[in-house]
C-alpha angles and dihedrals in degrees: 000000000000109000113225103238092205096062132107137275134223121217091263091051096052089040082059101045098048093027110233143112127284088244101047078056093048082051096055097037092053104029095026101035090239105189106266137155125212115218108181098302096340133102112221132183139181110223098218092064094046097050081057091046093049089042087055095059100249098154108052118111089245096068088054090044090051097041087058088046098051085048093064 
């Protein structure tokens, strides 16, 4: 069966692809505007647009640190 590269993910997936916890992913979703989808209840991701996310730098502790700043 041939997998379909540009579907989405579910939070165990993208926990397993960038090898973290479900609640490190809740905080950056909620603290680093990682790129999620909400479906109902569900969290959703396309993998293509976290990996970018990821590449950009988006959850390092100095984009949090700017973004307060700027808030000020």
């Amino acid at each position: 069966m041939v997998e379909i590269e540009d579907r989405w993910l579910s939070i165990h997936e993208i926990c397993s692809h960038l090898g973290v916890s479900k609640d490190t992913v809740y905080k950056w979703i909620d603290k680093h505007d990682m790129p999620a989808h909400r479906m109902g209840r569900l969290w959703k991701f396309k993998k293509n647009e976290v990996d970018k996310w990821v590449k950009a730098g988006g959850a390092s502790a100095k984009a949090v640190k700017s973004q307060s700043q700027s808030n000020k």
